[in-house]
PAZAPA-4460 file (N, C-alpha, C; in steps of 0.05 Angstrom, whole numbers, plus 32768, in hexadecimal, padded with zeros to 4 digits):
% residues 222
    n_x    n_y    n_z   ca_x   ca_y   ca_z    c_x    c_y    c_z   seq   type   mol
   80EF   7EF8   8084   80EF   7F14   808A   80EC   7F18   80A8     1      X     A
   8105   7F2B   80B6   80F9   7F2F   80D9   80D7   7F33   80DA     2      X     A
   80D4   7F36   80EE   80B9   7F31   80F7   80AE   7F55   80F7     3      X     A
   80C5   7F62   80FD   80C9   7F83   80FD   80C3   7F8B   80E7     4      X     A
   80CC   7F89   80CE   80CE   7F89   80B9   80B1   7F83   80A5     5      X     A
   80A7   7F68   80AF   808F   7F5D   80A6   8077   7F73   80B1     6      X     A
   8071   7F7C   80C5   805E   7F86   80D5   805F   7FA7   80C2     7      X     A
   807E   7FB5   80C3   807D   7FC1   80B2   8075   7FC8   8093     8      X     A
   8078   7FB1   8086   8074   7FA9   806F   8052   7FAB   8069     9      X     A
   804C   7F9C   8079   8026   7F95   8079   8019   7FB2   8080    10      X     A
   8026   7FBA   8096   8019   7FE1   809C   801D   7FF4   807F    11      X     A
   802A   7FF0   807C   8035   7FFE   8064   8026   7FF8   8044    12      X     A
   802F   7FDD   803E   800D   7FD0   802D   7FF9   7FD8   8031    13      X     A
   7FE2   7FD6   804A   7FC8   7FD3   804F   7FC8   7FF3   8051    14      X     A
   7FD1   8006   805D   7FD3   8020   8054   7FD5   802D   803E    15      X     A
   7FDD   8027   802A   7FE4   8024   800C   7FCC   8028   8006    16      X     A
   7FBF   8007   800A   7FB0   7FFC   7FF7   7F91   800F   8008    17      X     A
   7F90   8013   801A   7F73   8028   802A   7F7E   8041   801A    18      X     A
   7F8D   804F   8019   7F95   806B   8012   7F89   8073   7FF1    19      X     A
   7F98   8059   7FE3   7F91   8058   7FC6   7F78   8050   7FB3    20      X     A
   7F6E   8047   7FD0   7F53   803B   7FC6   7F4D   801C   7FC2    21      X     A
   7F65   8015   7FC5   7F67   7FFE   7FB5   7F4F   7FE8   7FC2    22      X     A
   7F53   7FEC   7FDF   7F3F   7FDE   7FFD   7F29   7FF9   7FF7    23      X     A
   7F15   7FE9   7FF1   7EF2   7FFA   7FF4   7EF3   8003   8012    24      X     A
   7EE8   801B   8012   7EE0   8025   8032   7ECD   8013   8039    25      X     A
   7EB7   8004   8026   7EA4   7FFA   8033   7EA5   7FDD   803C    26      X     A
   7EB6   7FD5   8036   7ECD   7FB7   8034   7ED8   7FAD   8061    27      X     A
   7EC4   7F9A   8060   7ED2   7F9B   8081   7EEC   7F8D   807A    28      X     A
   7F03   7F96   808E   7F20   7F92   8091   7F23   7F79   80A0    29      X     A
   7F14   7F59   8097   7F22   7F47   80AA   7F3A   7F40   80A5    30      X     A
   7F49   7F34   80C4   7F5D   7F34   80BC   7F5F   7F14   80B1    31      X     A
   7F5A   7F0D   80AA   7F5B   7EEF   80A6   7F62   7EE9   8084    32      X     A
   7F4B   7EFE   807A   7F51   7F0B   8063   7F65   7F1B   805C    33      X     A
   7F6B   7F28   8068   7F7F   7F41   8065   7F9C   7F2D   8063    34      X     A
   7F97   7F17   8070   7FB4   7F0D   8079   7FB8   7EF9   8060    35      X     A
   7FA5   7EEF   8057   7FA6   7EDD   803F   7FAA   7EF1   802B    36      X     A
   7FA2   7F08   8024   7FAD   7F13   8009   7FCB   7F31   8011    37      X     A
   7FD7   7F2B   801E   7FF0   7F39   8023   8001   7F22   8031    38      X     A
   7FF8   7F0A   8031   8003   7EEA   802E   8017   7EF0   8040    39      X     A
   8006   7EEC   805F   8016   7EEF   8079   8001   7EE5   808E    40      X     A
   800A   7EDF   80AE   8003   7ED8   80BF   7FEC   7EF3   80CE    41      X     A
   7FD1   7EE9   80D9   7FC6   7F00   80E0   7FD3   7F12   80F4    42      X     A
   7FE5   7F03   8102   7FF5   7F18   8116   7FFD   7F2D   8107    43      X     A
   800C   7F37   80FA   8017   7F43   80EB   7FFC   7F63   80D8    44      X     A
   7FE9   7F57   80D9   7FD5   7F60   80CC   7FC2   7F6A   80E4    45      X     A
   7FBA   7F5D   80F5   7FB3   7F6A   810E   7FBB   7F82   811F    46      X     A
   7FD8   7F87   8115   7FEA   7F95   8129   7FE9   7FA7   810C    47      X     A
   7FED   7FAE   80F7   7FE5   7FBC   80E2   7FCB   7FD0   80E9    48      X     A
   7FB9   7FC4   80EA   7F9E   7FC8   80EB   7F9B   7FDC   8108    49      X     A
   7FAB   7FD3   8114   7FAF   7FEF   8131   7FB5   7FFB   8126    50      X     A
   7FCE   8002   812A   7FDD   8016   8115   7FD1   8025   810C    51      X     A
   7FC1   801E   80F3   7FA9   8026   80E1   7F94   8038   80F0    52      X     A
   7F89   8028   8107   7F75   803B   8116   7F82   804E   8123    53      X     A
   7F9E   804B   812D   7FA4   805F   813B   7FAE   8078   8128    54      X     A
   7FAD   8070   8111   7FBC   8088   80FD   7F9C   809B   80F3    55      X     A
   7F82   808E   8100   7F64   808F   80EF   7F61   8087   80DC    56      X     A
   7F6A   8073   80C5   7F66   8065   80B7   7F51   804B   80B5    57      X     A
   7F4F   8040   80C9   7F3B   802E   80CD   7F2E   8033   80E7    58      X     A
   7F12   8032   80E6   7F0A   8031   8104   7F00   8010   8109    59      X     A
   7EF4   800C   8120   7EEC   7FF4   812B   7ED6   7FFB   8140    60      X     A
   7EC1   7FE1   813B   7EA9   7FE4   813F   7E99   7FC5   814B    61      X     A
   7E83   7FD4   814D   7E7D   7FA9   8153   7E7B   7FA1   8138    62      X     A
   7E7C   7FB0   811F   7E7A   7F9D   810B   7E94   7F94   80F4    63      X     A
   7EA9   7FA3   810D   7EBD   7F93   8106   7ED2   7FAA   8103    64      X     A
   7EE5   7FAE   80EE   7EF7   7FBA   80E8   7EF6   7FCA   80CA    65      X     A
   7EF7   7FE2   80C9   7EF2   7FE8   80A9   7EFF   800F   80A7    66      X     A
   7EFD   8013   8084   7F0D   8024   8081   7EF7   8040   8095    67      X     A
   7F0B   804F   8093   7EF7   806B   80A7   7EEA   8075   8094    68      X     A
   7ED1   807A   80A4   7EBB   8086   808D   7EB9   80A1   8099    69      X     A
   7EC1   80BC   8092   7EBA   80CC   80A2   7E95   80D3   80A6    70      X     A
   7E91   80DC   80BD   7E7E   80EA   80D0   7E78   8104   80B7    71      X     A
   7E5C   8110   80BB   7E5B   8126   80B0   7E69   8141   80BA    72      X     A
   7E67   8135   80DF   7E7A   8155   80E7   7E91   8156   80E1    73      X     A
   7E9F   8137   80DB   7EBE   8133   80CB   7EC7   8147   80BF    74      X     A
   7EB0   814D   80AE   7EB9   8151   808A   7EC6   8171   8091    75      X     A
   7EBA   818B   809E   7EBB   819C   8098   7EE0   819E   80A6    76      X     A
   7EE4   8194   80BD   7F0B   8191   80C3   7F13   8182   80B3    77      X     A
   7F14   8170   80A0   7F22   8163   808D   7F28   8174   8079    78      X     A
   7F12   8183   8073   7F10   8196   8055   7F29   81AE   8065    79      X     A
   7F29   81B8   807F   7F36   81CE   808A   7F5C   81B3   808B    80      X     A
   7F5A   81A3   808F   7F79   819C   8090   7F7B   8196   806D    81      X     A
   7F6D   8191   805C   7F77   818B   8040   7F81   81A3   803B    82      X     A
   7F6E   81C1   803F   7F70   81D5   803C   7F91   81EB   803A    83      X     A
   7F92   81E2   8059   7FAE   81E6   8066   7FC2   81D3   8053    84      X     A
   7FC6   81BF   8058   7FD6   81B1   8040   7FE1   81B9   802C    85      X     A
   7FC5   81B4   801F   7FCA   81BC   8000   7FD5   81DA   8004    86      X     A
   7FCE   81EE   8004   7FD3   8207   8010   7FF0   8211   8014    87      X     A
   7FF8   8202   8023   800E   81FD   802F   8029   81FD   801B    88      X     A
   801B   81E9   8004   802C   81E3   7FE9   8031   81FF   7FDC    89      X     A
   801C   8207   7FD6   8021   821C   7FC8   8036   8235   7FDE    90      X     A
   802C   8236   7FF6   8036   824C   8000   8053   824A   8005    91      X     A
   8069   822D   8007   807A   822F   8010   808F   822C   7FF5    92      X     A
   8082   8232   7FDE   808E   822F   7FC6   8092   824D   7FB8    93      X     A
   80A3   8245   7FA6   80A9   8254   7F97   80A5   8255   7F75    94      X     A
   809C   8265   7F65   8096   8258   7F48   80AA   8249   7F3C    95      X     A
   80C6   824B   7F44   80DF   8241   7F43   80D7   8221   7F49    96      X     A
   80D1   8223   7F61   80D5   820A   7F73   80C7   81EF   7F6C    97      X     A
   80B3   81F7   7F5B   809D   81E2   7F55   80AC   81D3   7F44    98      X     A
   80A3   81B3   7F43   80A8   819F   7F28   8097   81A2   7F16    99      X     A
   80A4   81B2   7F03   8090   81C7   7EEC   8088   81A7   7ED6   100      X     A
   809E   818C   7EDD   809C   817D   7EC4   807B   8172   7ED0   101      X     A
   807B   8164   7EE8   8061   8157   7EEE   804B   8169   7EF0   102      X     A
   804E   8187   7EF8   803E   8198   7EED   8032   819A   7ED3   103      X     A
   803C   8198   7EC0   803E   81A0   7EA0   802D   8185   7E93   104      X     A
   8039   816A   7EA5   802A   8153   7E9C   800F   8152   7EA4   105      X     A
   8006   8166   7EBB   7FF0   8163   7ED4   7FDD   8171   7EB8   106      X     A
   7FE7   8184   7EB8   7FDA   819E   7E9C   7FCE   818E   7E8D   107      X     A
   7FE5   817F   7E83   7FDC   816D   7E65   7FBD   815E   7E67   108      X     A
   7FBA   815A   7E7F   7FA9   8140   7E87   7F93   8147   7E87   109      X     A
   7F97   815F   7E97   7F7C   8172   7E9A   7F71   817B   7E8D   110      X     A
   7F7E   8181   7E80   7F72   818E   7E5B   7F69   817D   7E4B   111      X     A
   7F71   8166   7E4A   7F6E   8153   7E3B   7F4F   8142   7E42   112      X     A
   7F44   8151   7E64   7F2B   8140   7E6F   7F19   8159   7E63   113      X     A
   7F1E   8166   7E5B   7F07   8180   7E47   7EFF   8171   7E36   114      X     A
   7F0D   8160   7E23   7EFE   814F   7E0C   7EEE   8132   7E16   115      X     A
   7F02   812A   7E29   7F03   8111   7E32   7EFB   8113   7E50   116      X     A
   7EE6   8114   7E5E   7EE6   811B   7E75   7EE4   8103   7E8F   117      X     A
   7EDE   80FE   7E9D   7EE2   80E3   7EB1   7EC2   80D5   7EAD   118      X     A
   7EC0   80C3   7EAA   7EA8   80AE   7EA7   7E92   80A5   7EC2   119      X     A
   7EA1   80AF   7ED7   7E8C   80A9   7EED   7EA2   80B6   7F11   120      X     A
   7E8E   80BC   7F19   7E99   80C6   7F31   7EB1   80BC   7F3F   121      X     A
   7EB4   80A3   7F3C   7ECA   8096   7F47   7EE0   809D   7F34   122      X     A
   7EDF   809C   7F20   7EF6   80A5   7F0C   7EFC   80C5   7F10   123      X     A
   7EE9   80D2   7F18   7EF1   80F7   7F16   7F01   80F0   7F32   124      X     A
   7EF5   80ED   7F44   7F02   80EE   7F68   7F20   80E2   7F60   125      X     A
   7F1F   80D1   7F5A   7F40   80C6   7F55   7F50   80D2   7F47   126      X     A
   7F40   80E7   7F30   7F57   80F4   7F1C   7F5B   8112   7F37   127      X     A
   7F49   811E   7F3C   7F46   8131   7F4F   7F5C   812A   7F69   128      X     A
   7F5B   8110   7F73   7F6A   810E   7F89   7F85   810B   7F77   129      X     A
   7F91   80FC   7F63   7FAA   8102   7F54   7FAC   811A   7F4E   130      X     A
   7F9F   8130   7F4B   7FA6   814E   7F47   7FB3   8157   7F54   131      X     A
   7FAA   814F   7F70   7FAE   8166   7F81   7FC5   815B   7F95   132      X     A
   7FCA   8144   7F9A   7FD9   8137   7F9F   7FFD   813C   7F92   133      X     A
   7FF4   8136   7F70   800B   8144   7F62   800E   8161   7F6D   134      X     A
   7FFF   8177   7F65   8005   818B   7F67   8013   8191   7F87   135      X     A
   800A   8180   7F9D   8016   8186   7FB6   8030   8181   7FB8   136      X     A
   8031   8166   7FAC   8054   8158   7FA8   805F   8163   7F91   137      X     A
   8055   8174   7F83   8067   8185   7F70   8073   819C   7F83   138      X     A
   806E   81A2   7F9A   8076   81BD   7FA7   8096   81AD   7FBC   139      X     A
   8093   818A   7FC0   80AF   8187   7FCB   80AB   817B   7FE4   140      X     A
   8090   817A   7FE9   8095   8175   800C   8083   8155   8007   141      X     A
   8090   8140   800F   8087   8128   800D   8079   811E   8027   142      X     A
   807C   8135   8044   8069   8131   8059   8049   8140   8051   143      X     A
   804D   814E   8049   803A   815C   803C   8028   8149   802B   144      X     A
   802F   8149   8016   8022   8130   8009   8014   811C   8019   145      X     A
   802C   810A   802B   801C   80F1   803B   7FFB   80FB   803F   146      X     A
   8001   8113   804F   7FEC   8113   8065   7FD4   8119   804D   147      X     A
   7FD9   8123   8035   7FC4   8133   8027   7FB3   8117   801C   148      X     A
   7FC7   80FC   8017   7FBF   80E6   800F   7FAC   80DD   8024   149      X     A
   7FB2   80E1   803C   7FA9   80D2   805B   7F87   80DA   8053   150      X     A
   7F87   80FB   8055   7F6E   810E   8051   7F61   8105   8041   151      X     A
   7F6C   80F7   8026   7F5A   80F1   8008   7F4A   80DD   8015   152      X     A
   7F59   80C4   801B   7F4D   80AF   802A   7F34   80AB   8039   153      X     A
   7F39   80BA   804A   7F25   80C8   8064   7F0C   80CF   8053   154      X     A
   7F0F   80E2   8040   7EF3   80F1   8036   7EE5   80DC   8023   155      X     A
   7EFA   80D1   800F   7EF6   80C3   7FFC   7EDB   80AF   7FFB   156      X     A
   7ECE   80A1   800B   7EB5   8095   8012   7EA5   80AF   8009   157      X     A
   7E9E   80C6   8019   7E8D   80D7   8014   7E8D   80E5   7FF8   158      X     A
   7EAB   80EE   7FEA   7EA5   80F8   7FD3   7E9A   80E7   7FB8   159      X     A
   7E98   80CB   7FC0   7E90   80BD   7FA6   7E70   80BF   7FA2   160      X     A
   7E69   80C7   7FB6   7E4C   80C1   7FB9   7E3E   80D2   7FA6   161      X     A
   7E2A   80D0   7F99   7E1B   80D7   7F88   7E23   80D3   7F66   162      X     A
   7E14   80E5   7F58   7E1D   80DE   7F3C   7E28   80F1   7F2F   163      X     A
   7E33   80F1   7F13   7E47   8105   7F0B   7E31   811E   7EFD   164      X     A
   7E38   8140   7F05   7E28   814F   7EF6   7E36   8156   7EDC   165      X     A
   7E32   815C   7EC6   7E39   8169   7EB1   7E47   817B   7EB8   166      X     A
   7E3C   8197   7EBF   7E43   81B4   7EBA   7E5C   81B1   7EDA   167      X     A
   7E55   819D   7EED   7E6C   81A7   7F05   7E8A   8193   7EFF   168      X     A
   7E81   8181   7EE6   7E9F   8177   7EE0   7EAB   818C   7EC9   169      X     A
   7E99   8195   7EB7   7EB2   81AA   7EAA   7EBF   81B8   7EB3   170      X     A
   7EAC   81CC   7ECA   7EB6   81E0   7EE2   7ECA   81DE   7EE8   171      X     A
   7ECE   81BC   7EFC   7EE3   81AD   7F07   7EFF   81B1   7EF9   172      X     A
   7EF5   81A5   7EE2   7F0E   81AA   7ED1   7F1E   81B7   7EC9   173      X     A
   7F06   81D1   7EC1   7F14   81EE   7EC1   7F24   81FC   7EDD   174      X     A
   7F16   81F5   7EF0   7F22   81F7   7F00   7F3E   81F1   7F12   175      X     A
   7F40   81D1   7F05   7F59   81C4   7F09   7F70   81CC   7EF0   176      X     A
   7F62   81D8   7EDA   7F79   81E7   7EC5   7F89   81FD   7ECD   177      X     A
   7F73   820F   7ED2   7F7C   822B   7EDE   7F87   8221   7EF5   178      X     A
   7F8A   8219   7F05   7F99   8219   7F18   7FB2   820C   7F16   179      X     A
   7FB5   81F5   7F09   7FD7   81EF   7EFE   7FE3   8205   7EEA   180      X     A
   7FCC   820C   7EE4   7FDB   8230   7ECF   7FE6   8246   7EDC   181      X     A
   7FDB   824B   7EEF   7FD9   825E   7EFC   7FF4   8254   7F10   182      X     A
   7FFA   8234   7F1A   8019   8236   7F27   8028   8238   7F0E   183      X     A
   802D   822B   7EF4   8040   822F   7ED8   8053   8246   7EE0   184      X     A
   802E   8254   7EDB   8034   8274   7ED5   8043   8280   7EEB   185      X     A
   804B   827A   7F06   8055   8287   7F1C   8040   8299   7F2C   186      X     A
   8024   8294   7F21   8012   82A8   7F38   8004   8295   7F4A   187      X     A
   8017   829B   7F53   8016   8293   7F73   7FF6   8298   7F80   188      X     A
   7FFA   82A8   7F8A   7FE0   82B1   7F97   7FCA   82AB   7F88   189      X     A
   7FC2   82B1   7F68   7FAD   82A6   7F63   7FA7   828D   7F60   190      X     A
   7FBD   827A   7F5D   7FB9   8262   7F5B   7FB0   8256   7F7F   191      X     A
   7FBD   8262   7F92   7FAD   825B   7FAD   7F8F   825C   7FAE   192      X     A
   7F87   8274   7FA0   7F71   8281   7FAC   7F5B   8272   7F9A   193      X     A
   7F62   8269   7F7F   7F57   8255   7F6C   7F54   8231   7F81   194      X     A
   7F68   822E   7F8B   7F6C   8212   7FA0   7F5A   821A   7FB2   195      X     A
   7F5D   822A   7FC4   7F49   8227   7FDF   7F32   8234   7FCF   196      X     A
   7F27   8241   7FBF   7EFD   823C   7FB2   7F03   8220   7FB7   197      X     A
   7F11   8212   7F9F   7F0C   81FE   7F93   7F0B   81E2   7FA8   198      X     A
   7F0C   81E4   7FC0   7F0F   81D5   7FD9   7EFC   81D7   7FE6   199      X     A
   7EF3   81F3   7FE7   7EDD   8205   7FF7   7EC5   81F2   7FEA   200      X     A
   7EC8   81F0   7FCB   7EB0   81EB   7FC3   7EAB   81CB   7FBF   201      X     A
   7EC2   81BB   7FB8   7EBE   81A6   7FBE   7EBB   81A6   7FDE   202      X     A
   7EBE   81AB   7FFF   7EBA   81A6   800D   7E96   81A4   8012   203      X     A
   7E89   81C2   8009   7E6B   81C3   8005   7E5D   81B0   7FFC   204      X     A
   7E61   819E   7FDA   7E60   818C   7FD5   7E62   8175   7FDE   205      X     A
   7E72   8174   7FE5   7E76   8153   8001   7E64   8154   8013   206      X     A
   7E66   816B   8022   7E54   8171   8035   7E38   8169   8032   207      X     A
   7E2E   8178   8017   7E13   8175   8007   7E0C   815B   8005   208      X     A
   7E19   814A   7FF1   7E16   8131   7FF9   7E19   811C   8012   209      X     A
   7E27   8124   8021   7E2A   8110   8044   7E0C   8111   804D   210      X     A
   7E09   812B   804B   7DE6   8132   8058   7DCD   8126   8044   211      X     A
   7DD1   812D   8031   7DBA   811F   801F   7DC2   80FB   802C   212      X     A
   7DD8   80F0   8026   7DD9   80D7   802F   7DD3   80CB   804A   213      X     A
   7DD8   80DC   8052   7DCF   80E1   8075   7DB5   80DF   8074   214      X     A
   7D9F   80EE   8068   7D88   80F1   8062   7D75   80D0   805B   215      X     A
   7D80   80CE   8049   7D77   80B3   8034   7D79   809A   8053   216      X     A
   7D8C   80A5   8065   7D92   8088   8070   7D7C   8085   8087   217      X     A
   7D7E   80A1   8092   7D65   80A3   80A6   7D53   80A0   809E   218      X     A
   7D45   80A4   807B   7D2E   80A3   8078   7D26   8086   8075   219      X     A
   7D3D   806E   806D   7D3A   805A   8062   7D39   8047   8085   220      X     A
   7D41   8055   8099   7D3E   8046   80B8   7D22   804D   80C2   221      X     A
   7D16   8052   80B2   7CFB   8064   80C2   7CE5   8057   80BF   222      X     A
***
């Protein structure tokens, strides 16, 4: 394989695999490792790993190289570009325009977590980031999407943290119903205004937890 080609290849993998979860945020990025399991030379994986930082995907530190953990002041402009994004989907569409089939399947799923609901926080965050994800790439714009994936990434360390409540995953759910109903249906506007609460309030939440964790860490250096 050109050498052009390879470098591409590996950026494109190790981005993948940070975006989707597949690489733990809390996981340091050597490359020595990195190069043995995408079964290539560390050149190649080194020059990835820029890339990476330069896109904010990984930062670097004296303790090495690892996925980005956002900062607490992070959180509140991450939540304002997911915002815009997602947003975005709805506004440049039309009830016409949407892919009503991955919609309709999105429905199915959702409804189906009322009986069956997600087993632990890591399982809700991943069905939640597939929601919203679909519902963005149901509106057509595949730059759109990227970046909304980029955003999941970024927060994704912070939203796992804590444990799952009862009454705020049914909420969730209901929440994530009505709002694939509400595009079906062609109402537009309420289905936005159902998306940005529902952002608003997971952003508070994140928030809530970064600081309690924030808390725990200072108390535990003291």
């Amino acid at each position: 394989m050109p050498r052009r080609d390879l470098r591409e290849k590996v950026y494109s993998s190790l981005r993948r695999d940070l975006i989707s979860g597949a690489i733990s945020s809390t996981e340091r990025l050597g490359e020595e490792r990195l190069a043995e399991l995408y079964g290539v030379s560390r050149t190649p994986v080194r020059e990835a790993l820029a890339r990476l930082q330069s896109d904010g995907l990984v930062t670097r530190d004296e303790a090495g190289v690892h996925a980005y953990r956002p900062r607490l002041s992070d959180l509140p402009d991450l939540y304002e570009l997911r915002a815009t994004l997602e947003a975005r989907g709805i506004t440049r569409s039309t009830p016409q325009s949407f892919d009503r089939v991955s919609l309709t399947t999105l429905l199915d799923t959702w409804t189906a977590l009322r009986t069956d609901p997600p087993a632990t926080t890591d399982d809700l965050v991943a069905m939640d980031e597939h929601f919203h994800v679909t519902l963005l790439a149901a509106s057509g714009n595949s730059a759109l999407t990227d970046a909304l994936c980029t955003v999941n990434a970024k927060v994704r360390p912070v939203r796992i943290l804590g444990g799952l409540d009862a009454a705020a995953i049914v909420s969730a759910i209901d929440r994530h119903v009505e709002i694939v109903e509400h595009v079906l249906a062609g109402t537009l506007d309420s289905a936005l205004k159902l998306l940005l609460a529902h952002i608003d309030c997971s952003r508070d939440r994140v928030v809530e937890r970064a600081e309690h964790a924030a808390a725990l860490a200072g108390a535990v250096r003291m």
